[in-house]
Backbone as numpy.savetxt, mean C-alpha at the origin, in Angstrom:
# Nx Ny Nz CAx CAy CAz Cx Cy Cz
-5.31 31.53 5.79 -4.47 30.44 6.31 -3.31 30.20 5.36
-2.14 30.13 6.11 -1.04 30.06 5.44 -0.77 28.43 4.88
-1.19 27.66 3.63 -0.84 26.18 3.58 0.48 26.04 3.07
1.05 25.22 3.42 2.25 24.16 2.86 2.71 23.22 2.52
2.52 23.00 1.17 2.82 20.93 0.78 4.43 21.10 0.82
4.68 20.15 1.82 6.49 20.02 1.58 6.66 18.63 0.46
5.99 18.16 -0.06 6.36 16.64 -0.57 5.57 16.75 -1.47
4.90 17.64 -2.43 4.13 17.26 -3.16 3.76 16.36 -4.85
5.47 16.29 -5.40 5.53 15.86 -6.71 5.33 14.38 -6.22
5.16 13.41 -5.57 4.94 11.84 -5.52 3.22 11.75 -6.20
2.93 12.84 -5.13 1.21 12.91 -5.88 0.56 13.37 -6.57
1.59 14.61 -7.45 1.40 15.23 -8.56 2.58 15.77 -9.18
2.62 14.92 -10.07 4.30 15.03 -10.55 4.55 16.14 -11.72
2.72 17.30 -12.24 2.64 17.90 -12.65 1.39 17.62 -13.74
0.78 16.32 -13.93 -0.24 15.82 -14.46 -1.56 16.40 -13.76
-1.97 17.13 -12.88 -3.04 17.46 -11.87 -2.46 19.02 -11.75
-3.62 19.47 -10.26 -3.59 20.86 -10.05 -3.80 21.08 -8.67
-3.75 21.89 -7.73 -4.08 21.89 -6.46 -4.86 22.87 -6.45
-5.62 23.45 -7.00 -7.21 24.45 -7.13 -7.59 24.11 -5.86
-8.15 22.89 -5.61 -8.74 22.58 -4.60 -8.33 23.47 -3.18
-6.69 22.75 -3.11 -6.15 23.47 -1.38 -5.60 24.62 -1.88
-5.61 25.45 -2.83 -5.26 26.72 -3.20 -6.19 27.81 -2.72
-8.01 27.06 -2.63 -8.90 27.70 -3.04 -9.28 28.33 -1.32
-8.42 27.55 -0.49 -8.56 27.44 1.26 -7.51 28.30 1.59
-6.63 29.07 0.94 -5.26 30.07 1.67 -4.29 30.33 1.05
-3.58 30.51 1.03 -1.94 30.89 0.50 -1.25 29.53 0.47
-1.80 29.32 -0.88 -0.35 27.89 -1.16 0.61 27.89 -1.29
1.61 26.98 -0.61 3.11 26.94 -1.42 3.29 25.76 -1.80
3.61 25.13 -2.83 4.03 23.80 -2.92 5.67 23.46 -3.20
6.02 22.74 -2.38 7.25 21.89 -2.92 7.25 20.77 -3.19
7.47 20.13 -4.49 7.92 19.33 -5.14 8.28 18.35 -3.85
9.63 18.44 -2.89 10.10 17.77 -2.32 10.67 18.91 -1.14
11.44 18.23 0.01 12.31 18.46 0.95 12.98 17.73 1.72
14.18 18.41 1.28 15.04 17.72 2.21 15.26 18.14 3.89
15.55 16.98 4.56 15.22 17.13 5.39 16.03 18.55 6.36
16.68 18.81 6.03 17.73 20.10 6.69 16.64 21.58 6.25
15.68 21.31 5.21 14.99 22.71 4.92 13.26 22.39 5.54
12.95 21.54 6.03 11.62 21.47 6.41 11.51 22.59 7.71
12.49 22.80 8.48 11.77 23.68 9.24 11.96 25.14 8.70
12.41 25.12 8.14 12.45 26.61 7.84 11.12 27.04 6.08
11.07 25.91 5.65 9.81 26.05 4.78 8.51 26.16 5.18
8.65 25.55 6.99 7.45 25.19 7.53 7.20 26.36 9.13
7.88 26.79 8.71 7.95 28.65 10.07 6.90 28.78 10.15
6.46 29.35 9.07 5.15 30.31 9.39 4.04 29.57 8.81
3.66 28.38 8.72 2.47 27.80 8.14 1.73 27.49 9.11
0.46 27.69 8.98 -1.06 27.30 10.32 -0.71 25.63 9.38
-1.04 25.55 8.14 -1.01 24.22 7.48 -0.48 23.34 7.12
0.27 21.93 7.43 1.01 21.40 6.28 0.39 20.16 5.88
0.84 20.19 4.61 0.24 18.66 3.80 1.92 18.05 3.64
1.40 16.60 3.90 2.70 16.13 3.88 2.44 14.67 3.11
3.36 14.08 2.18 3.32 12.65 2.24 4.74 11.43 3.28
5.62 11.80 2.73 6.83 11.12 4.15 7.61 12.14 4.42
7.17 13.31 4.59 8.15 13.99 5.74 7.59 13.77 7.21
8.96 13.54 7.72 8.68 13.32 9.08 8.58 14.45 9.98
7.40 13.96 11.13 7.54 14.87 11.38 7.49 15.19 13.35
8.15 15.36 14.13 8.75 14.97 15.32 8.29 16.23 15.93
8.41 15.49 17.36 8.26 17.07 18.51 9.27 17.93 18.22
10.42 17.10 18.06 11.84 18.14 18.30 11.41 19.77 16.74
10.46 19.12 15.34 10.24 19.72 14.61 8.87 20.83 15.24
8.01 19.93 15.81 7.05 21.21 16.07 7.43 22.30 17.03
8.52 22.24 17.99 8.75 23.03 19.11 9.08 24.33 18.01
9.60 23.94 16.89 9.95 25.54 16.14 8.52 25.80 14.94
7.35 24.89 15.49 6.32 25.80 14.20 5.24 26.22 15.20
5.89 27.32 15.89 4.50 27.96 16.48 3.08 27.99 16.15
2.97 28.29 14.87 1.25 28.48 14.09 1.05 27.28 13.54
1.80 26.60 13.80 0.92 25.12 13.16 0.01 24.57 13.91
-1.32 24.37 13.48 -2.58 23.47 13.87 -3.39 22.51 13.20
-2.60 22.35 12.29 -3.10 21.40 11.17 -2.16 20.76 10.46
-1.86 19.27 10.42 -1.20 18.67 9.42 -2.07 17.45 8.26
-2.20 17.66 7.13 -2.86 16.79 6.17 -1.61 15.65 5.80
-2.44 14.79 5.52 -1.57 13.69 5.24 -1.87 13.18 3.91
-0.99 13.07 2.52 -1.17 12.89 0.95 -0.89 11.46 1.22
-2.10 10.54 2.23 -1.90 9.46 2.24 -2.67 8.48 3.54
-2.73 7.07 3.53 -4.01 6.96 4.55 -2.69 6.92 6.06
-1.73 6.62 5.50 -1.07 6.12 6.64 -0.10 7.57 7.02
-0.20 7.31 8.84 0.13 9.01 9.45 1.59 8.47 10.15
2.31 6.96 9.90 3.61 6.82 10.82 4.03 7.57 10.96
4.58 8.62 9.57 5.63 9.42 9.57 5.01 10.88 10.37
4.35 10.97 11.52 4.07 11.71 12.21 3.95 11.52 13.58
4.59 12.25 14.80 4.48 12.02 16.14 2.86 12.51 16.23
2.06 11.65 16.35 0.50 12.11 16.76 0.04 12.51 18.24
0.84 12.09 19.18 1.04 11.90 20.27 1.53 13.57 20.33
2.79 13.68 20.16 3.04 14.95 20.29 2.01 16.21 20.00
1.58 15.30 18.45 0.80 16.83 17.89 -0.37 17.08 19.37
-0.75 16.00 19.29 -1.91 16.19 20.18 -1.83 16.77 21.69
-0.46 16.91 21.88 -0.64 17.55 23.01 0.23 18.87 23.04
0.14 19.29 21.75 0.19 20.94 21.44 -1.05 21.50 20.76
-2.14 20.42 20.44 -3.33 20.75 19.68 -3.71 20.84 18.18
-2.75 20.11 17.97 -2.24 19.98 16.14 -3.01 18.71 15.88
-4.40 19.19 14.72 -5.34 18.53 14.51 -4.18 17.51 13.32
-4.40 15.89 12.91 -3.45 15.41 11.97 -4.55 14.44 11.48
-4.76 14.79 10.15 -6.03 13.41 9.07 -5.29 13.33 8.35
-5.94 12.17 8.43 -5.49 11.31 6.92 -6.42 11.26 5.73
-6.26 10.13 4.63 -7.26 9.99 3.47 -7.65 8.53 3.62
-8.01 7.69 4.07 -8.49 6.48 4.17 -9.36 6.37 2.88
-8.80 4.94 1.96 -9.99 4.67 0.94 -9.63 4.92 -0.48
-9.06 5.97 -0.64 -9.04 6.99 -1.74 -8.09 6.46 -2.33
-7.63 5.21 -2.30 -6.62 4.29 -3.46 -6.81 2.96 -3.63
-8.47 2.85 -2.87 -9.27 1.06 -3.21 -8.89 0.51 -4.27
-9.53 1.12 -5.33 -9.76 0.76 -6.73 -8.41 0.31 -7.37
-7.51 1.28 -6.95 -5.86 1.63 -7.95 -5.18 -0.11 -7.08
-5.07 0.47 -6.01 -4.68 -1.03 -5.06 -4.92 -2.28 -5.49
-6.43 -2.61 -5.43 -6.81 -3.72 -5.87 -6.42 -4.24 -7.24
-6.35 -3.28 -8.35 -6.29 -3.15 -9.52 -4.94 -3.99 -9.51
-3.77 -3.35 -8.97 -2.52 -3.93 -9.06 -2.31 -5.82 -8.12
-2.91 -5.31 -7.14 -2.77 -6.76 -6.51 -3.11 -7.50 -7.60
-3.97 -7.53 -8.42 -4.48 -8.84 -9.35 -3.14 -8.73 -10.85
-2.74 -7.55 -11.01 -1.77 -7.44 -11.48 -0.67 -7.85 -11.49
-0.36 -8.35 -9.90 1.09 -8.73 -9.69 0.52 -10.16 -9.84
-0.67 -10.65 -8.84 -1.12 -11.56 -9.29 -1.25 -12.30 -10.74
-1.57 -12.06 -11.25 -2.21 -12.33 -12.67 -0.23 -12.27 -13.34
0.50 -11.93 -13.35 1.79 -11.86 -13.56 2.25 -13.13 -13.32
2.21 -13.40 -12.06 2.89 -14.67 -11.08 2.43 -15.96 -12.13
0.80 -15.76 -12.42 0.46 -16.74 -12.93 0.40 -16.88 -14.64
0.18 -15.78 -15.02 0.23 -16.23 -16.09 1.24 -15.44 -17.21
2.42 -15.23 -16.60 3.62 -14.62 -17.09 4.04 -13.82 -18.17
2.25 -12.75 -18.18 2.61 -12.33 -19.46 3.60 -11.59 -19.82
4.04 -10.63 -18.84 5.89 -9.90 -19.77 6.59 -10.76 -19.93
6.80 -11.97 -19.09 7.91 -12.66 -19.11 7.48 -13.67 -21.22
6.14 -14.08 -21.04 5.97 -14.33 -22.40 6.05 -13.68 -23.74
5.80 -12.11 -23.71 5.69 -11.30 -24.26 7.48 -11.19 -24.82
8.82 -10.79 -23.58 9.83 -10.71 -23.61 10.46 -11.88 -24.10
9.98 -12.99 -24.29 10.65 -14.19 -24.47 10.11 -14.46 -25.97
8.98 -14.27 -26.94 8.11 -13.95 -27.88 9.15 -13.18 -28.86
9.71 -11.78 -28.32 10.73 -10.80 -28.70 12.05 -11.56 -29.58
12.21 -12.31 -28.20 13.40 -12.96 -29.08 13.28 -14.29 -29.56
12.31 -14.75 -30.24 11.88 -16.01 -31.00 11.80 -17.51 -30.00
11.90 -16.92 -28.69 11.89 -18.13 -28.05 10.46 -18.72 -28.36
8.89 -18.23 -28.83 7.93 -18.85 -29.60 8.39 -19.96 -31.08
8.59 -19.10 -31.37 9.49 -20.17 -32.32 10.51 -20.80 -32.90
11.23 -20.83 -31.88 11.84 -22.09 -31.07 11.43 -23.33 -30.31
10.02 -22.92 -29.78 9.85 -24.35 -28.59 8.58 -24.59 -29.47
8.02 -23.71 -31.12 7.25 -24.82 -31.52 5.59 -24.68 -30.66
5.26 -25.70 -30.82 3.81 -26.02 -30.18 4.05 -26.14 -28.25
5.39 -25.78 -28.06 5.53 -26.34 -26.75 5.94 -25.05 -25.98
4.85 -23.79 -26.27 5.66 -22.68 -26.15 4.96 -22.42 -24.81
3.87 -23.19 -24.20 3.10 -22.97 -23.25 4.22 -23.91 -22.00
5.05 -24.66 -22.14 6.30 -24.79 -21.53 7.37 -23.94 -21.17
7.58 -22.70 -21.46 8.64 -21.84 -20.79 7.96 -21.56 -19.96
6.83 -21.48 -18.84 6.50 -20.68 -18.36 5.11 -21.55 -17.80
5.15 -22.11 -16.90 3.37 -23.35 -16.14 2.45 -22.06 -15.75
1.54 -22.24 -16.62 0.35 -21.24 -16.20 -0.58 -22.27 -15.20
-1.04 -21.29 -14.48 -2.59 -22.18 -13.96 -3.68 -20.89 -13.41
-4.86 -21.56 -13.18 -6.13 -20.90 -12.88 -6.25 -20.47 -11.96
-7.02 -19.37 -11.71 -6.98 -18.73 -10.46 -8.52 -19.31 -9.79
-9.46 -19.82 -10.87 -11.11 -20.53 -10.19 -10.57 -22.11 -9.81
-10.87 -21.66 -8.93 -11.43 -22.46 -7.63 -10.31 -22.53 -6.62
-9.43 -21.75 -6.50 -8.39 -21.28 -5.75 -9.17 -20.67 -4.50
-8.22 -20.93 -3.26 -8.37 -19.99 -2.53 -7.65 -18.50 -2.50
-8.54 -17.40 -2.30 -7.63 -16.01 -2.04 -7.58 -15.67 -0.61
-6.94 -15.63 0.40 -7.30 -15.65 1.89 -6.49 -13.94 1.86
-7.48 -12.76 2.33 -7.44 -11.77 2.83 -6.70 -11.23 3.88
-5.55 -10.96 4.16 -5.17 -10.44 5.80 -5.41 -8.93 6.00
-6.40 -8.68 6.51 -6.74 -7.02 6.76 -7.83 -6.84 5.49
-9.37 -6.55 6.31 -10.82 -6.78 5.24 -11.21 -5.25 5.40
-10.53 -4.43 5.43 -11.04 -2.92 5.21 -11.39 -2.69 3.62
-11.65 -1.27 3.12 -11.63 -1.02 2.03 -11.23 -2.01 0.59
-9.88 -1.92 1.07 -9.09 -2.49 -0.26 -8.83 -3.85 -0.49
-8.89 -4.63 1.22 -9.37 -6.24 1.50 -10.61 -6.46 0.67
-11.99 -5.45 0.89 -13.18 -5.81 0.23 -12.78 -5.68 -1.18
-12.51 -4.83 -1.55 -12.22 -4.86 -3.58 -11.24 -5.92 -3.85
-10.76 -6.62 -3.06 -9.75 -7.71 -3.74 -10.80 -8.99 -3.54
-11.70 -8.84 -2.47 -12.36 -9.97 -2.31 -13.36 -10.21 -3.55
-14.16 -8.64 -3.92 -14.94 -8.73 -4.45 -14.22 -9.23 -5.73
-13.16 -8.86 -6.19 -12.46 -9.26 -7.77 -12.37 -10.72 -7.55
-11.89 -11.37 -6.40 -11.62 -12.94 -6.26 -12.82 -13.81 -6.67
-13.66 -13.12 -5.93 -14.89 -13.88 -6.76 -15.39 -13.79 -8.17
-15.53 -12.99 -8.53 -15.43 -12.54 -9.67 -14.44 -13.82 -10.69
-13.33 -13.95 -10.36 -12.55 -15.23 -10.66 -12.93 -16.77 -10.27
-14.14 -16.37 -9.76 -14.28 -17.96 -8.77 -13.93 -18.26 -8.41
-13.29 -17.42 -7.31 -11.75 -17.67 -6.03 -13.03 -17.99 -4.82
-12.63 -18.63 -4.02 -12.91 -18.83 -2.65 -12.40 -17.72 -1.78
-12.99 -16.89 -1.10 -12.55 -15.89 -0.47 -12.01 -15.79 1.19
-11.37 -15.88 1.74 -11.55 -16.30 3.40 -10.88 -14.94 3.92
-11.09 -14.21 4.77 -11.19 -13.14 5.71 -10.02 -12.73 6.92
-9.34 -12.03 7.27 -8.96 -12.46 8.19 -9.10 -10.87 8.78
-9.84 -10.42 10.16 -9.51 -8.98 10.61 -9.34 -9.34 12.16
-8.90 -8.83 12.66 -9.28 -8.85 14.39 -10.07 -8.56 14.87
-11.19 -7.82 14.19 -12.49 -7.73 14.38 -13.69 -8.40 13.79
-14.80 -8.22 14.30 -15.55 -9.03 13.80 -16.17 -8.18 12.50
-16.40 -9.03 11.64 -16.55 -8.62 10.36 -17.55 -8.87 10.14
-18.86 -7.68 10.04 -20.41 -7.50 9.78 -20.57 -8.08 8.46
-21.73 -8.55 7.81 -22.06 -7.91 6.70 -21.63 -8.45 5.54
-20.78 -9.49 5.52 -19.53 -10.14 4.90 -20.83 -10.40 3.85
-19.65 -10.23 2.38 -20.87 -11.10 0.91 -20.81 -12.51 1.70
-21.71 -13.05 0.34 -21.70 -14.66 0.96 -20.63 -15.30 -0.31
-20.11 -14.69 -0.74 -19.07 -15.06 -1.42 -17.58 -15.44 0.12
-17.43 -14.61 0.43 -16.35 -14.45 2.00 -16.63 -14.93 3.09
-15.73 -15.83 3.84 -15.73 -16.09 5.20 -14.46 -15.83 5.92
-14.98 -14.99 7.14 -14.40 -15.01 8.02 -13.60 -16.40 8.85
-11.98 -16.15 8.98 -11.49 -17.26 9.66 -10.62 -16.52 10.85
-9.99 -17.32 11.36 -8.58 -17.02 11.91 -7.23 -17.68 11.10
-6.24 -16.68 12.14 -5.11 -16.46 11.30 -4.01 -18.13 10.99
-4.44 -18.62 11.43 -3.49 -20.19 11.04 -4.48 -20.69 9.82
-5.86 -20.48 10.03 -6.59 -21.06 8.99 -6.34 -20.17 7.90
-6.15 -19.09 7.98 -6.01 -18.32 6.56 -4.58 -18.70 5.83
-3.85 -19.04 6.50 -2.44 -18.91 6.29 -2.38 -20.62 5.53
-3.18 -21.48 6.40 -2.91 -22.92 5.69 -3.72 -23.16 4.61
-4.97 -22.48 4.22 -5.83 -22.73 3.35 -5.46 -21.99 2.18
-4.93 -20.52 2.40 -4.69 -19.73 1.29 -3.69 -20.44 0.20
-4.29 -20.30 -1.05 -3.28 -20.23 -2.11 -2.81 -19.13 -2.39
-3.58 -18.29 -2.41 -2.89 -16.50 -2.58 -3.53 -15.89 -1.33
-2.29 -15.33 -0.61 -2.60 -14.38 0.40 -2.20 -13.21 -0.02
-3.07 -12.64 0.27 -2.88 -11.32 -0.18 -3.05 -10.02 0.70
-2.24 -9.01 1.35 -2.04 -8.49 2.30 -2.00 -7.02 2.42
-3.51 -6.20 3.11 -3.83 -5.50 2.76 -4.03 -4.70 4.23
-3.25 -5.16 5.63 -3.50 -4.40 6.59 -2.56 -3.10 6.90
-2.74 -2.50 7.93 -1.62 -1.32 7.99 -0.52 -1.88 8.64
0.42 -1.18 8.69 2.10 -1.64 9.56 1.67 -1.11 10.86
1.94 -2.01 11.78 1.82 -1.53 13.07 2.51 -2.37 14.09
3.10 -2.43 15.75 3.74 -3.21 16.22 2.98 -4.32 16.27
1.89 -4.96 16.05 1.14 -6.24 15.88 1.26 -6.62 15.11
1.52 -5.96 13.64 1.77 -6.66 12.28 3.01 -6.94 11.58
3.79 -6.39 12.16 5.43 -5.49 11.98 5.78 -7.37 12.25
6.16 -7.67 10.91 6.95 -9.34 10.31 5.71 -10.20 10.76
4.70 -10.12 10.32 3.62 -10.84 10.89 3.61 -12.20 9.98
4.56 -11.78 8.62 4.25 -12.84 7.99 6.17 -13.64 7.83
6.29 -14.10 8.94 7.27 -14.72 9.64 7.60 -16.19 9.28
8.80 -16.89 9.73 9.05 -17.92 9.24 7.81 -19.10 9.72
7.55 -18.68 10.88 6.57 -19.44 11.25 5.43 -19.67 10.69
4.99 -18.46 10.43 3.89 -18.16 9.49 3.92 -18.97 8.23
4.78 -18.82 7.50 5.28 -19.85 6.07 5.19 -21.05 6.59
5.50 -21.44 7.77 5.63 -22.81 7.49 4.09 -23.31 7.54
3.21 -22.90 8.01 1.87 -23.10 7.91 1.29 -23.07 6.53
1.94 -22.64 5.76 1.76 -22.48 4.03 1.65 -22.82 3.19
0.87 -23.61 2.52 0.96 -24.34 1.11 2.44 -23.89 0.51
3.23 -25.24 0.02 4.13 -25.20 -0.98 3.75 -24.12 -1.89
3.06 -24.60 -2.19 2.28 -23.42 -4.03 1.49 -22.42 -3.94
1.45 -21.73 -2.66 0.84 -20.21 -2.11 1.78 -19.42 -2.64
1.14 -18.17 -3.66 2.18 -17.07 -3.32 1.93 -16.42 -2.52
2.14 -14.83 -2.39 2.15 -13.58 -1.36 1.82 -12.90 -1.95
1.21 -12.00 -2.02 1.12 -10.56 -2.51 0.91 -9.45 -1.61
2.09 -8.53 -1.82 1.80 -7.54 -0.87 2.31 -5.95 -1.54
0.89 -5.55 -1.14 0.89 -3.90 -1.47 0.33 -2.97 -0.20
0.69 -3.19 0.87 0.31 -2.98 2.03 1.67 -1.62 2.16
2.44 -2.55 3.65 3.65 -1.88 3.90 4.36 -3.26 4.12
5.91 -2.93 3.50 6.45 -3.74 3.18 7.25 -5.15 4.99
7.28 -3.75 5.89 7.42 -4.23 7.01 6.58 -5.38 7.62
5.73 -5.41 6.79 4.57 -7.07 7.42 5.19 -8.00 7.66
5.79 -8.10 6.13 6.92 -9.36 5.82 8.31 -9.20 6.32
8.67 -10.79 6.75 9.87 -10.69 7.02 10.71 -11.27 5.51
11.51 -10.04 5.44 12.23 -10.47 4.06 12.90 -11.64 3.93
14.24 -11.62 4.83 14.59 -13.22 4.95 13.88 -14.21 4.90
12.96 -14.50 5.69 11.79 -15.45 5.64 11.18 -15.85 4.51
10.89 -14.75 3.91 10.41 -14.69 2.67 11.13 -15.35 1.47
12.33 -14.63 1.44 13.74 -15.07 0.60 14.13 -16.35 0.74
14.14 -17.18 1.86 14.45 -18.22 2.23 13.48 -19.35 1.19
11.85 -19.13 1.69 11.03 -19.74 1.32 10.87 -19.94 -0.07
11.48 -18.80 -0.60 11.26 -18.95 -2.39 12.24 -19.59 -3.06
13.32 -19.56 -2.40 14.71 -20.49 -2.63 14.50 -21.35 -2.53
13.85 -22.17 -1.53 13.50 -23.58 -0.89 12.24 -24.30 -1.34
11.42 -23.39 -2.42 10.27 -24.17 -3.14 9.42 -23.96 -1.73
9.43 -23.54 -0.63 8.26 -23.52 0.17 7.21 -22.76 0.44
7.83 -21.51 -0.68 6.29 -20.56 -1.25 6.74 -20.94 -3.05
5.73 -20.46 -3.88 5.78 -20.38 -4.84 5.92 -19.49 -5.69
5.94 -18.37 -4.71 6.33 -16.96 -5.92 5.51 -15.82 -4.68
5.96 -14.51 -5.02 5.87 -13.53 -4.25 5.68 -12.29 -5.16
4.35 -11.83 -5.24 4.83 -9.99 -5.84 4.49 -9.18 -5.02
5.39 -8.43 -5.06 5.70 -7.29 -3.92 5.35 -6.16 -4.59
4.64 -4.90 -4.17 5.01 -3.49 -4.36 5.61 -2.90 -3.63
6.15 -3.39 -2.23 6.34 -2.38 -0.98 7.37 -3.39 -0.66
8.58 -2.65 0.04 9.34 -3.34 0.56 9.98 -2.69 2.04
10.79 -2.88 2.62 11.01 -2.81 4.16 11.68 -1.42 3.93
12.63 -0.84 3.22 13.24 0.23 3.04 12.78 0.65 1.61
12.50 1.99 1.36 12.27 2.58 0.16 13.09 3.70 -0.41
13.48 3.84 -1.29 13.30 2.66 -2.57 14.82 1.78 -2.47
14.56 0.79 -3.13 15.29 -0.63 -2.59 16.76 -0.41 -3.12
17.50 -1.01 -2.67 19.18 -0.90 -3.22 19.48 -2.18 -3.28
19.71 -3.15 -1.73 20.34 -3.70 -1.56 19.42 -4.81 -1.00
17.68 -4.71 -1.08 17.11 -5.95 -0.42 16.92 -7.18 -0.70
17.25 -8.16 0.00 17.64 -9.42 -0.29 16.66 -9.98 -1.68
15.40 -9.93 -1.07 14.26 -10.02 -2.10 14.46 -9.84 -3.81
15.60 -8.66 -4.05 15.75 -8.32 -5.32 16.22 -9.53 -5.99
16.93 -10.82 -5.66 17.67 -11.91 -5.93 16.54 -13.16 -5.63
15.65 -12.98 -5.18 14.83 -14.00 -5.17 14.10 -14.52 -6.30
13.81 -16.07 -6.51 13.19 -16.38 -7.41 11.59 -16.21 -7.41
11.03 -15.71 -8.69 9.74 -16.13 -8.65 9.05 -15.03 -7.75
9.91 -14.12 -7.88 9.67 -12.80 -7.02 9.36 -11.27 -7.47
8.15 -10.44 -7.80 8.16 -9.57 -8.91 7.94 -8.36 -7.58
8.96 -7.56 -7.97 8.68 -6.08 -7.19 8.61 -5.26 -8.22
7.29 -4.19 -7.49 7.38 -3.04 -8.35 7.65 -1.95 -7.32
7.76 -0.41 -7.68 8.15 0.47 -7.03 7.41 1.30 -6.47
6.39 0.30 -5.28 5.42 1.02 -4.65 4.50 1.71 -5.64
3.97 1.34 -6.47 3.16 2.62 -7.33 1.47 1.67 -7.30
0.86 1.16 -6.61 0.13 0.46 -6.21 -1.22 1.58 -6.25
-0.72 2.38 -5.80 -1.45 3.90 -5.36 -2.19 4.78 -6.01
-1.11 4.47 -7.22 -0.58 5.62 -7.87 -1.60 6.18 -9.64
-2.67 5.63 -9.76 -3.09 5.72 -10.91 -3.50 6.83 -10.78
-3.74 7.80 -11.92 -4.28 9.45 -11.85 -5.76 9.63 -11.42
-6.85 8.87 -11.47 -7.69 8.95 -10.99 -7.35 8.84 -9.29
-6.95 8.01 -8.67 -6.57 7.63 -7.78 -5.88 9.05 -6.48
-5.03 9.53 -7.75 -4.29 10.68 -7.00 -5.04 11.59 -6.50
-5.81 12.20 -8.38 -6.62 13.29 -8.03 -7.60 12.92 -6.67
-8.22 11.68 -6.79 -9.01 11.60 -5.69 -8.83 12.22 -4.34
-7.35 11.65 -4.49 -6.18 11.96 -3.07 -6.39 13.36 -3.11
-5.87 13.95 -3.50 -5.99 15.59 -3.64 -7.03 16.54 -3.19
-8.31 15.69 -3.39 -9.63 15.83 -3.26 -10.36 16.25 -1.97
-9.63 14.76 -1.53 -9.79 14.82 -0.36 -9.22 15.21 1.12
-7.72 15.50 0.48 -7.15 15.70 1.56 -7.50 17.79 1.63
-7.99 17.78 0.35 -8.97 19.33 0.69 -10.06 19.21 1.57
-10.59 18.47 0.99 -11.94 18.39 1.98 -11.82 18.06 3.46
-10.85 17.70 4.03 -10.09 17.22 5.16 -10.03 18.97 5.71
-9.01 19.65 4.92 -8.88 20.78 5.57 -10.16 21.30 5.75
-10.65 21.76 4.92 -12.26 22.57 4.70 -13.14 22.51 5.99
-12.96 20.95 6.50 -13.86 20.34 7.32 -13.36 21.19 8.60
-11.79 21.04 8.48 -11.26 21.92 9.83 -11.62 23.26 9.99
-11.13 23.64 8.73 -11.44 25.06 8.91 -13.24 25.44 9.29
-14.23 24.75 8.92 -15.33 25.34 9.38 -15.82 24.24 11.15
-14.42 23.94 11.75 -14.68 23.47 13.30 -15.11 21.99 13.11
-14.98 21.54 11.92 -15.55 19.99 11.99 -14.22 18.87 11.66
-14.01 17.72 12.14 -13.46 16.80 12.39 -13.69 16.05 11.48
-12.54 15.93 10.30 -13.00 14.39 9.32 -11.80 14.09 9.30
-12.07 12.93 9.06 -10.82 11.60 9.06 -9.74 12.35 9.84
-9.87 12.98 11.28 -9.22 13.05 12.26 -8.33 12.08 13.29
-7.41 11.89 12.98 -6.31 10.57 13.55 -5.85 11.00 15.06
-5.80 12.43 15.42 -5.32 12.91 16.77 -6.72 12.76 17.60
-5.99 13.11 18.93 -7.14 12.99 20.03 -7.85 13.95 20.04
């Protein structure tokens, strides 16, 4: 089998190895592609692994031998599935395989918002400690995260590891899925979405982008909001409506926002960059080396499964 990573330096920027999908056919890896060379890198491949190349009918009508696309990631937007599926182009994903790294950072951006350590650390640098004296816990209002609420939007995988860390803090945990949610610790309760939104002090937002969720967290939505709620979102950045967002942090009607993901990537010109009380990082939520390799791992074992006629984490019909 002929494989092809068109995108591969995001998930191995040369720290790792691809043994794994090497060990299944004729590898090629690229680093990257632009979009004017994907079809012609992708001619003759039965395989491709992809992370955001897109990838359209108008592209498969020229890859005859393609029957397989892997995805270096849980989410398949950047693929017509619809199409594949009705040329027979099996398309998985990796669901899961960035719990740990995810969660890790949400409490990160979290734990930032609140207790400002670069901003203390950077301000330390230049003697602003001693300058304000005994009053150095004044540049900067810390507070506790026990006995806070953390209200969940989307309780899959990486919803559960943020829940489980909340408690862990002696956070109050509250739930929010469209489904019914088995099994829940007794640390977590399940609510609906106005109750999560008015009770939460930290919401924290962990579902996929989809036309149901796409600005879900809207002006309307805020206004249901504690003054002193932040946001945290390492999801997809499209949940949120930026303006909305921007507005609210200007106006004291959220209290701070950290972002990893934002509506366009990577950011130039989004309003958000000017907001107060607002910490973006550059999507790397994902991204820890355990995390990757995992990725890597699995999106072998994904193929493997195909190649011996079996179906895992299969997203097409």
């Amino acid at each position: 089998m002929k494989i092809t990573v068109l995108d591969g330096k995001t998930t191995n920027p040369g720290d790792l190895d691809w043994q794994e999908l090497s060990s299944l056919g004729q590898l090629t890896v690229y680093g990257s592609s632009a979009p004017d060379t994907v079809a012609e890198r992708s001619r003759d491949s039965e395989a491709l692994i992809i992370n955001k190349i897109r990838i359209t009918d108008a592209l498969l009508e020229e890859l005859p031998n393609l029957s397989y696309i892997g995805m270096l990631a849980t989410g398949y937007d950047m693929v017509d599935t619809s199409a594949c599926s009705r040329r027979g182009i099996t398309v998985a994903n990796v669901p899961g395989y960035s719990r740990d790294s995810v969660a890790q950072c949400t409490f990160a951006l979290l734990l930032e918002l609140k207790n400002h350590t670069a901003e203390f650390a950077h301000l330390t640098r230049r003697r602003q400690w001693v300058l304000a004296q005994e009053n150095a816990y004044r540049l900067a209002p810390i507070s506790e995260l026990s006995g806070k609420v953390m209200g969940i939007l989307g309780y899959g995988d990486i919803g559960a590891a943020v829940g489980k860390i909340a408690a862990a803090f002696n956070m109050e945990v509250l739930a929010f899925a469209r489904r019914e949610l088995r099994d829940l610790p007794s640390y977590a309760r399940q609510v609906e979405f106005d109750e999560l939104l008015s009770c939460s002090d930290v919401l924290s937002i962990h579902c996929p982008l989809t036309e149901d969720t796409k600005e879900m967290i809207n002006a309307a939505a805020i206004s249901k909001m504690k003054n002193s709620a932040v946001i945290i979102n390492t999801a997809r950045g499209g949940i949120i409506d930026d303006c909305a967002v921007y507005e609210a942090l200007c106006e004291k009607r959220l209290a701070g926002a950290g972002l990893d993901v934002l509506t366009v990537e990577p950011a130039e010109n989004n309003i958000l960059m000017g907001a107060p009380n607002c910490i973006i990082t550059p999507h790397v939520a994902w991204a820890a080396k355990e995390s990757r390799r995992r990725l890597i791992s699995e999106v072998a074992a994904n193929l493997r499964a195909f190649q011996s006629g079996e179906r895992r984490n299969v997203v097409t019909e």
